[in-house]
C-alpha atoms as one frame of an Amber mdcrd trajectory, in Angstrom:
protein
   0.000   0.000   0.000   1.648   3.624  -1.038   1.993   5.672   1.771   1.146
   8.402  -0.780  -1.521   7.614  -3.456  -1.830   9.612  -6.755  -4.650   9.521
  -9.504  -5.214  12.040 -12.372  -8.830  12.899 -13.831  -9.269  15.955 -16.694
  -6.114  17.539 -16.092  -6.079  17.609 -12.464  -3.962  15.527 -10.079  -5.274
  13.693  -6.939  -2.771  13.163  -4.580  -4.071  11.663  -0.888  -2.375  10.775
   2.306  -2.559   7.638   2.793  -1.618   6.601   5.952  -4.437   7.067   8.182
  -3.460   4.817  11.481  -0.893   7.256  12.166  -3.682  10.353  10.841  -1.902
  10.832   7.863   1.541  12.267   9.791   3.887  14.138   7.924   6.531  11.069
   8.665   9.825  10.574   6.554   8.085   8.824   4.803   5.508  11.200   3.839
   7.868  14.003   3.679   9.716  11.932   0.538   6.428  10.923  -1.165   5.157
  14.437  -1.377   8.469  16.017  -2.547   8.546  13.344  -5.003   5.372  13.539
  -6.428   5.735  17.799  -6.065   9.005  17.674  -8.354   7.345  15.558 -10.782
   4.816  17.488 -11.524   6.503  21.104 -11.517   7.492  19.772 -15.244   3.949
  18.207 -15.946   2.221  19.735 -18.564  -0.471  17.834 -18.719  -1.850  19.023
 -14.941  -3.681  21.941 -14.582  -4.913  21.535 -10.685  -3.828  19.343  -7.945
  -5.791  18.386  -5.201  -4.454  17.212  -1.747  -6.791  14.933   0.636  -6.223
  12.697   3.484  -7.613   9.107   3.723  -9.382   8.180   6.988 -10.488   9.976
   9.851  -8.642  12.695   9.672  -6.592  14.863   6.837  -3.012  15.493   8.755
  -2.436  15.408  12.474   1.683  17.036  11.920   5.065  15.565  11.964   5.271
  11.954  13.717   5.949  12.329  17.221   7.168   8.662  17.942   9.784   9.368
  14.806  10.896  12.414  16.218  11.040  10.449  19.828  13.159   7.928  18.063
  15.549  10.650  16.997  16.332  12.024  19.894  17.943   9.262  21.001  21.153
   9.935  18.836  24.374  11.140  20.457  23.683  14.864  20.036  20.387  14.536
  21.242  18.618  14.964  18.467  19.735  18.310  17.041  21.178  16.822  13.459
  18.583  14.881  12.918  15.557  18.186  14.177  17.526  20.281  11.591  17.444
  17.886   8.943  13.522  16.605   9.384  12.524  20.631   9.716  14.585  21.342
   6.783  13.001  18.608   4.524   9.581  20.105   5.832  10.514  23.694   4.704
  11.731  22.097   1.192   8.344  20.334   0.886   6.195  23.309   1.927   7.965
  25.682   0.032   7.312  23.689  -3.064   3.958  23.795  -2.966   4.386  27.377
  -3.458   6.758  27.531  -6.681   4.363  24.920  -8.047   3.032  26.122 -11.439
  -0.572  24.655 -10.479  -2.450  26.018  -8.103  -3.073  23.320  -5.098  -5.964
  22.764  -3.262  -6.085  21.118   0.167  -9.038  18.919   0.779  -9.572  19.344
   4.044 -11.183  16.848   7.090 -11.624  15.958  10.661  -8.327  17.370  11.527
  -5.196  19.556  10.465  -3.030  19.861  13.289   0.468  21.797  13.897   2.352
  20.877  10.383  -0.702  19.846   8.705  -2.288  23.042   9.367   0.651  24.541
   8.113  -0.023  22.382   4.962  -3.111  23.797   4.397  -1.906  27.201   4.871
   0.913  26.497   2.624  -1.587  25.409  -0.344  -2.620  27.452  -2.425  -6.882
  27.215  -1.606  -8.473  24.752   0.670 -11.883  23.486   1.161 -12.980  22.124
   4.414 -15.695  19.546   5.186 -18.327  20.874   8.311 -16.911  20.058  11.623
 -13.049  20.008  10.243 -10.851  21.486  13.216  -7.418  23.438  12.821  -4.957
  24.413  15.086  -0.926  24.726  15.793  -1.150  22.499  19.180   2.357  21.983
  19.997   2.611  24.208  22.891   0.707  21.831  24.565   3.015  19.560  24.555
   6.208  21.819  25.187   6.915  22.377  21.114   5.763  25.888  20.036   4.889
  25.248  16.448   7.671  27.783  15.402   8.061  26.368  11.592   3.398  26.222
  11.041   3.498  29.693  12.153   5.313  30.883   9.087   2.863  29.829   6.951
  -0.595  30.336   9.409   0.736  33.756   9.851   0.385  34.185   6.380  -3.280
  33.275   5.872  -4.405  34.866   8.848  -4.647  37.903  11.217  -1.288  38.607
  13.577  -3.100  38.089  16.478  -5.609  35.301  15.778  -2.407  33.539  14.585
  -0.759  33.977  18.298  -3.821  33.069  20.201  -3.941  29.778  18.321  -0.032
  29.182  18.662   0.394  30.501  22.437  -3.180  28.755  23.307  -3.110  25.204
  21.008  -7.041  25.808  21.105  -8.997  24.288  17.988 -11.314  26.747  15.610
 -13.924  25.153  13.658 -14.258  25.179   9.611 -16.354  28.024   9.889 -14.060
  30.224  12.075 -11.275  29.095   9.609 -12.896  30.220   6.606 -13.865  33.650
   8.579 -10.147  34.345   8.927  -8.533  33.189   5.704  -6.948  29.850   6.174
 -10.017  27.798   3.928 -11.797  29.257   0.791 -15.121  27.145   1.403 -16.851
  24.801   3.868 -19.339  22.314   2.973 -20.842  19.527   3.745 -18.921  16.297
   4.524 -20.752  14.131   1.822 -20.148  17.244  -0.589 -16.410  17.560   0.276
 -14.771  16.081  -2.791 -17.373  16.813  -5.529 -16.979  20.758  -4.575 -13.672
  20.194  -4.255 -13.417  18.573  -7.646 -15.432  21.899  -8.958 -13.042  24.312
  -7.935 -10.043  22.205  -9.348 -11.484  21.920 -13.129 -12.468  25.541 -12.770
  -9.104  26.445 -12.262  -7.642  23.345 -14.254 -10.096  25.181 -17.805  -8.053
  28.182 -17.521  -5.278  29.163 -19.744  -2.303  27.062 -18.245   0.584  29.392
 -18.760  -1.739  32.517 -17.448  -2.339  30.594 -14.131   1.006  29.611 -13.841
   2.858  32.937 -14.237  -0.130  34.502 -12.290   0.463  32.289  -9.259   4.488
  33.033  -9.337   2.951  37.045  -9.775   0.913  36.848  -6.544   3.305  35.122
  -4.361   6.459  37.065  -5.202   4.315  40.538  -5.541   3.071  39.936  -1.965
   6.267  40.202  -0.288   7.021  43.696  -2.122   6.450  47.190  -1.571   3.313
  48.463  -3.600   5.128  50.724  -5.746   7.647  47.539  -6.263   4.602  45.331
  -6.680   3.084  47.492  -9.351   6.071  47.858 -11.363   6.733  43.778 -11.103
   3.339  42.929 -11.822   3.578  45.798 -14.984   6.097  43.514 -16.513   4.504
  40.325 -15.622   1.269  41.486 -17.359   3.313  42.715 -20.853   4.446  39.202
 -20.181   1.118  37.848 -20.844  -0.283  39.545 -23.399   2.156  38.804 -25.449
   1.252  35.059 -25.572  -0.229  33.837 -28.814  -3.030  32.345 -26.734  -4.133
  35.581 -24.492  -4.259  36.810 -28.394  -6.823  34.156 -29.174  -9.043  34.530
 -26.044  -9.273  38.021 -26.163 -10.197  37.512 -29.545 -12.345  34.646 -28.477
 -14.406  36.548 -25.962 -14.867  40.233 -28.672 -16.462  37.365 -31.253 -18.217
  35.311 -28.259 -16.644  31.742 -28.880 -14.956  29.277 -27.091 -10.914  30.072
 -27.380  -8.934  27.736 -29.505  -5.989  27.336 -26.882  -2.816  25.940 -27.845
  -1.287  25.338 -24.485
C-alpha cells in the first residue's frame, strides 16, 4: 500500500495521504512521497490543478511524534537529525508554493500543527463541516515555530498567536472567517466541490495561471510601488502570448478560445 496515493482525472492531479493509522503524519516517509510527487509534476504539462486529501479519519495530524522520539535518542540529542527533518519540511512546503498549479487542500476531521501549516501552505483549501485546525504543539512543550510561518500568512497577527500561544482548535467556519479555507461544505459534498473548484481552475489558460500564481506570491512580499512595477512587466508578459491573443479575440467574437497550451 503507497503511503502516498496519486490519480489524475481531466487535467487535475489527486494526490491523498494515505496513511491514516498514524492520521496521515507528515513522517519521513511522507515528507519523501510528497516532494517526489511535487518535483514531478513542476514539469507536468499535462496538470492543470492538484488536489491534496487525506484518507481516513482525519486529513493530517503534523510531523510523527514517535519518529521524532526515536531521533532524539542519537548522540547529540537529536539536534542533526531536528535540523534535517525541519529542513526537509521547509523544502516540501515551500514547493507547494513555486508549483506552477495552483493546489488545493481537501480538508477533514483534523489539520493539526504541520498539517495546518499544509493547508496554509496550499494554495486554496476546502474544508468539510466540523473540520478542526490548530498549531497544538505548545501543549506539549513544542511551540509550532516552523506552522506559524505559513498560518501567519493566511491569517490575522493576532488570531495567529492566540492559536499558537493557546493550542485551542477553531472550527471550519471560524477558519474560513479568517482566511486559512476558501469554502466549507458539507462532509458528503467535500470532494465533488472540491473537484469543482479544481477543473475551474484546471479550464483556464495554463501558462496565465502559472505565471499569475508566481505574480501573486512574489508581488506579496514587495512594496506596492515595487509590486506594481513587477506585476507591470509580468502582465506585458502575458499579453504577449499567442493564446491571451486568441481569447481576447475569443471573448470580442463570443466563442470558445482555440488554446494551444
Amino acid at each position: 500500500m503507497a503511503i502516498l496515493e496519486r490519480y489524475d482525472t481531466n487535467a487535475v492531479a489527486h494526490l491523498k495521504l494515505n496513511s491514516p493509522e498514524r492520521l496521515n503524519a507528515l513522517s519521513d516517509e511522507m515528507l519523501a512521497a510528497l516532494q517526489e510527487q511535487f518535483d514531478a509534476l513542476k514539469n507536468d504539462t499535462s496538470v492543470r490543478a492538484i488536489i491534496l486529501s487525506g484518507e481516513g479519519k482525519a486529513f493530517c495530524a503534523g510531523h510523527d511524534l514517535k519518529q521524532m522520539t526515536a531521533g532524539r535518542q542519537a548522540q547529540d540529542g537529536g539536534k542533526a537529525y531536528f535540523k534535517d527533518l525541519f529542513d526537509r519540511c521547509t523544502q516540501m512546503m515551500m514547493s507547494i508554493r513555486t508549483l506552477p498549479q495552483p493546489v488545493i487542500a481537501q480538508v477533514h476531521g483534523i489539520a493539526t500543527a504541520a498539517g495546518c501549516q499544509l493547508v496554509a501552505s496550499c494554495d486554496m483549501a476546502v474544508a468539510a463541516q466540523g473540520t478542526r485546525f490548530g498549531v497544538n504543539g505548545v501543549n506539549i512543550g513544542l511551540f509550532c515555530s516552523t506552522p506559524m510561518v505559513a498560518l501567519s500568512r493566511n491569517i490575522p497577527r493576532k488570531m495567529a498567536f492566540e492559536m499558537l500561544s493557546t493550542g485551542e482548535f477553531i472550527q471550519a467556519e471560524r477558519a474560513q472567517e479568517l482566511g486559512l479555507v476558501n469554502r466549507v461544505v458539507a462532509h458528503d459534498d467535500l470532494a465533488d466541490e472540491t473537484v469543482r473548484l479544481a477543473q475551474t481552475v484546471a479550464a483556464k489558460l495554463g501558462v496565465a495561471v502559472k505565471i499569475g500564481k508566481e505574480a501573486f506570491y512574489a508581488q506579496s512580499e514587495m512594496s506596492m510601488q515595487d509590486a506594481y512595477n513587477y506585476a507591470g512587466d509580468v502582465m506585458v508578459q502575458n499579453m504577449l502570448y499567442r493564446d491571451t491573443e486568441e481569447g481576447i479575440a475569443a471573448f470580442l467574437e463570443k466563442r470558445p478560445p482555440n488554446w494551444e497550451q
